[in-house]
C-alpha positions, 0 to 999 in steps of 0.5 A: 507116625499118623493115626490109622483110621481106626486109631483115630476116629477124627481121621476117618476116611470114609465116603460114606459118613458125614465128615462135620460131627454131631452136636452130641460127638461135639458136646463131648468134645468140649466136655472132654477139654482139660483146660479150665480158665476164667473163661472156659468156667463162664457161662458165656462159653457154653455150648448155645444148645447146651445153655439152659439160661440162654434157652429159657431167655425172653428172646428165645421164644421164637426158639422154643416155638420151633422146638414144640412144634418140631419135636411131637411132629418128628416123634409121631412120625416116626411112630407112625402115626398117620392121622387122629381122632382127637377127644376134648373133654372135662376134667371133672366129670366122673367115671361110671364106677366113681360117680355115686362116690361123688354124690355121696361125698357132696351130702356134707356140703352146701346145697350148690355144691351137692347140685354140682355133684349131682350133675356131674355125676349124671355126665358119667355116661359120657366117661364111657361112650368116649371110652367105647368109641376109643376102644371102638376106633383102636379095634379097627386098627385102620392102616393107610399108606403104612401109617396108622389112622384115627390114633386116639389122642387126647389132652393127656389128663382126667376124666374124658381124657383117660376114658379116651386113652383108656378105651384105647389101651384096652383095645390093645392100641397105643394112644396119644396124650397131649399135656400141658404144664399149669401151675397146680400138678397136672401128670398124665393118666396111666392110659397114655403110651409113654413114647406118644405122651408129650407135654407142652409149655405153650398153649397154641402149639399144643392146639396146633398139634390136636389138629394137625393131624386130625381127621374127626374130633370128638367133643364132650361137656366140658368147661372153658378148655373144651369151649376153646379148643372146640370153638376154634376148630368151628372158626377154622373149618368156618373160615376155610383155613381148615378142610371140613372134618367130623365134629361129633359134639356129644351131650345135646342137653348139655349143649344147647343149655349153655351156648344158645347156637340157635340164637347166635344165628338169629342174631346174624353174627353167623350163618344158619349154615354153619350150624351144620359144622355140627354133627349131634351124637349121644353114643359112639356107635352113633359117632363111628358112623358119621366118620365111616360115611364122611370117610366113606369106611366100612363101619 
């Protein structure tokens, strides 16, 4: 006597549905073997994709590439999200509500160290204007081609990054948070939309993705993380592997204190007119409205 269909699902028969099984009805499968033998028990015998020994291996980074790269992509996708409007900043600077604490708290220490406070303190009005232009973006709730736009995302920490995807949470908008794993904890702030919270292994395919879908990106003070992620945006929009985008690069002062931009093209290493890669902005009001001319939205 054979099986009907339904008694057997391997002897289905219908044309509709793919007749190789999944990798997870195939996992299963082999889960489910009631043979154990030497050979069964090695790890050899594993199942590739299910082999977390052979995954971690030198040899398979190519692989893991693949996989940090896809798996964002898929997931935005299916969420929806059509472009972003990414935020890059300190770790370090404090909040409004949180910057008096700070100072208080230096008096005890070192004269260094009590500057520092001080200064960093004195950068809490950026903790809300990226707050504000977040909350600003997320309210006009842009929809094009049945896909959201200017998503907020950041890179999922502290600081500027939590007033980013805070101002977007605030706003009733989901946000994305792009973390990465380093060797002192580093969890994603409370602000972030868990279905949109991604944490990377490898450095260049974080990047890739606060880029590949952005149509402006924001970059406040920040240390050798903000300075990376905004200097290799510049090159790519320089260099024309990039069409050009806003760069709104708040904290003047800042700025132009730590990296002498003016000197960089009398030295002749750039062109004068790559200087005007850089849209100055000091509140987001001031931000929005460079975006909405370039895009031509109605601010």
């Amino acid at each position: 006597m054979t099986d009907t269909p339904s008694e057997n699902p391997r002897s289905d028969r219908s044309l509709s549905d793919r007749k190789f099984y999944g990798a997870e009805q195939e996992a299963e499968f082999s889960k489910s073997s009631p043979q154990e033998t030497p050979q069964t028990k090695h790890p050899a015998y594993k199942l590739a994709f299910q082999d977390r020994e052979f995954l971690l291996r030198d040899e398979l980074r190519p692989v893991r590439f693949q996989l940090e790269l896809l798996k964002p992509e898929m997931l935005l996708d299916e969420a929806g999200v059509g472009s972003t409007l990414v935020m890059y900043g300190s770790a370090r600077i404090p909040s409004p509500e949180n910057a008096e604490a700070r100072v208080k708290a230096s008096k005890d220490e070192g004269e260094f160290e009590q500057k520092v406070a001080a200064n960093l303190a004195a950068k809490a009005k950026y903790y809300e204007e990226a707050y504000t232009l977040a909350k600003l973006v997320s309210e006009k709730a842009i929809i094009e081609d049945g896909k959201r736009q200017f998503v907020v995302t950041s890179g999922g920490g502290p600081s500027i990054m939590e007033a980013a995807n805070r101002g977007a949470s605030d706003a009733g908008a989901e946000s994305i948070g792009l973390n990465i794993v380093l060797p002192h904890e580093q969890a994603p702030n409370t602000y972030v939309t868990p279905y949109l919270s991604f944490q990377f292994h490898y450095f260049a395919l974080r990047k890739m993705h606060f880029l590949l879908r952005a149509k402006a990106v924001a970059v406040f003070p920040g240390g050798f993380g903000t300075f990376d992620e905004f200097f290799e945006l510049l090159t790519l929009i320089q260099t024309g592997k990039m069409k050009p985008m806003p760069i709104l690069l708040f904290g003047k002062d800042f700025w132009t204190r730590v990296v002498n931009f003016e000197a960089i093209a009398e030295e002749g290493t750039i062109s004068k007119q790559d200087l005007d890669l850089i849209t100055w902005c000091e509140t987001a009001d001031e931000a929005w409205g460079h975006i909405a001319d370039f895009y031509d939205i109605d601010r």
